[in-house]
C-alpha positions, -999 to 999 in steps of 0.1 A, spaced: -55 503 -790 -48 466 -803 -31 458 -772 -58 473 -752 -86 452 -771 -60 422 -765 -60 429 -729 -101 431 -722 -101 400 -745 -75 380 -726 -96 390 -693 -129 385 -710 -115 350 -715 -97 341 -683 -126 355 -662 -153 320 -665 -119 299 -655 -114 326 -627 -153 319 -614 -152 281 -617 -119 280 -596 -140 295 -570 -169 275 -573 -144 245 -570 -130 258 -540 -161 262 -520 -174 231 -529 -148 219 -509 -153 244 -484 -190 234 -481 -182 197 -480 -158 199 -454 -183 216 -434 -205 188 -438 -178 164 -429 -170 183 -395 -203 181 -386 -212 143 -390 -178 140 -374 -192 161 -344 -220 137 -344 -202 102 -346 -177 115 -318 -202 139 -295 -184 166 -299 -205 193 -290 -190 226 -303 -190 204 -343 -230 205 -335 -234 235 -324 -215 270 -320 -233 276 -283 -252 254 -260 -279 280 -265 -280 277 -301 -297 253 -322 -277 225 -338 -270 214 -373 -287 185 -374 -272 152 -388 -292 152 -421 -284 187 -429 -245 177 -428 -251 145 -442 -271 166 -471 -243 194 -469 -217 167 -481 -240 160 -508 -247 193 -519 -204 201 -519 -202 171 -541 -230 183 -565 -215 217 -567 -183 204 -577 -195 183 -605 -215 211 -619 -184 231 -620 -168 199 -640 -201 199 -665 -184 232 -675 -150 218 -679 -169 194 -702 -165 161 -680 -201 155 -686 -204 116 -682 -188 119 -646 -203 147 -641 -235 131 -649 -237 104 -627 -229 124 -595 -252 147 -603 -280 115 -606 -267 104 -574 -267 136 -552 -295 153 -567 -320 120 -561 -300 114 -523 -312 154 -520 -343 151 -530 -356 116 -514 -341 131 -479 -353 163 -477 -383 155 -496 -393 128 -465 -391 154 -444 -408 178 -461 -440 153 -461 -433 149 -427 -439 187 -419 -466 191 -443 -483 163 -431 -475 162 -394 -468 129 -405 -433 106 -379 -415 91 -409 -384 81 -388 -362 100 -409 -353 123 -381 -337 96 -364 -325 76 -385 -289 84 -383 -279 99 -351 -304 107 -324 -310 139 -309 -317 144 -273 -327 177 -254 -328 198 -288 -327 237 -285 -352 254 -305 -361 226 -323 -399 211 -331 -387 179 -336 -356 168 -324 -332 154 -356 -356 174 -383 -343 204 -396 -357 239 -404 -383 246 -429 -362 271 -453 -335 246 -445 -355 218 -467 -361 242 -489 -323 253 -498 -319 215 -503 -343 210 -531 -333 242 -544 -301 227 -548 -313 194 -558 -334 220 -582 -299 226 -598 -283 198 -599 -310 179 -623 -313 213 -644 -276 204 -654 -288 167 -663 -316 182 -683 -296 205 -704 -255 208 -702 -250 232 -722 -265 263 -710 -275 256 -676 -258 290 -662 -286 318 -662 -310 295 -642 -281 278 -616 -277 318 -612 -311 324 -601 -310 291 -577 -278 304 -560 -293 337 -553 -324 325 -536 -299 299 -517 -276 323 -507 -304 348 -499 -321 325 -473 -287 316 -454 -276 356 -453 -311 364 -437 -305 340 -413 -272 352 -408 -287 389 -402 -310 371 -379 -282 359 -360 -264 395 -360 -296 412 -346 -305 385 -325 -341 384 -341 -349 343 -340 -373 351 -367 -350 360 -393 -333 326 -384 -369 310 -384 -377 302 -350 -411 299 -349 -422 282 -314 -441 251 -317 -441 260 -354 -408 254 -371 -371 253 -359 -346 277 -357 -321 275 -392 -281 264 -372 -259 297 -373 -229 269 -394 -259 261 -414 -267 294 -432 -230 304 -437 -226 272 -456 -257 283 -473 -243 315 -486 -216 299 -495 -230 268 -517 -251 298 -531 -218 319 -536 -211 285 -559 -237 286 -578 -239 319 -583 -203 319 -598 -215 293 -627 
């Protein structure tokens, strides 16, 4: 009975380390996504963009935002190690890069407003299923400041940030997998096409999604 107790204890105790490992690891899997992308940008290397000709691409701020999110996802794994002060200052730095970006272009949409921030980096000619060329998908936005969301909750209070990074990874994860589905049943509104309306969500897009949602999840 002792060694029993001993046993669920041991597990009880190795089980956090067990979810943070995995967090770690798709941070890097989420930032190396990112990566691949802006690396299919710089070099035109179409399949990087997209998976299909017919299908939208990931558009350069979504990778470039991607990295960003990988990064912050890591660091809140570290805030649990208890590396707050580096931990800290990433999480500044991402969350306000996340939050400026997709904030722009979030006024943009709302607003019908050209900010040039679609452009700015790379620009996108003869985009499929896109409203405006370079500017990504509504939800996509969203997941962003979702994650941006998380990222200053750490900031704000360290210590117990868990339950609520839970709830953020949840929704994240919830609105890549739809679009996943979307994909699966070949329904272009469960991926957000909306003609004339909003863009379709990349197919590379929501599985990094469910993944950086998988991450937060796991904290």
């Amino acid at each position: 009975m002792v060694r029993m107790r001993a046993a669920i204890k041991e597990q009880e105790i190795s089980l956090p380390g067990r979810l943070n490992g995995c967090a770690k690891a798709l941070s890097f899997i989420v930032t190396a996504g990112g990566l691949t992308v802006i690396a299919g940008w710089i070099f035109d290397i179409g399949v990087f963009k997209t998976i299909s000709p017919a299908f939208v691409s990931m558009k350069f701020s979504t990778a470039f935002s991607f990295v960003a999110s990988g990064i912050s996802l890591y660091f809140l794994v570290r805030t649990h190690e208890e590396e707050l002060e580096k931990a800290q200052v990433a999480l500044s730095i991402t969350s306000f890069t996340l939050s400026l970006l997709m904030g722009l272009l979030l006024f943009s949409v709302i607003f019908g407003i050209d900010t040039g921030i679609e452009n700015l980096f790379m620009r996108e000619i003869g985009a499929v299923k896109s409203v405006v060329p370079g500017r990504p998908s509504l939800p996509t936005m969203v997941n962003f400041l979702l994650i941006a969301f998380a990222g200053i909750l750490a900031l704000l209070n360290p210590e117990r940030p868990a339950p609520r990074l839970k709830i953020v990874g949840i929704a994240v994860c919830a609105i890549g997998a739809v679009a996943v589905a979307g994909y699966i049943l070949n329904a272009p509104l469960l991926y957000y096409y909306v003609p004339a309306v909003n863009s379709a969500m990349a197919i590379h897009t929501a599985l990094l999604f469910v993944l950086c949602g998988m991450g937060l999840a796991c904290l």
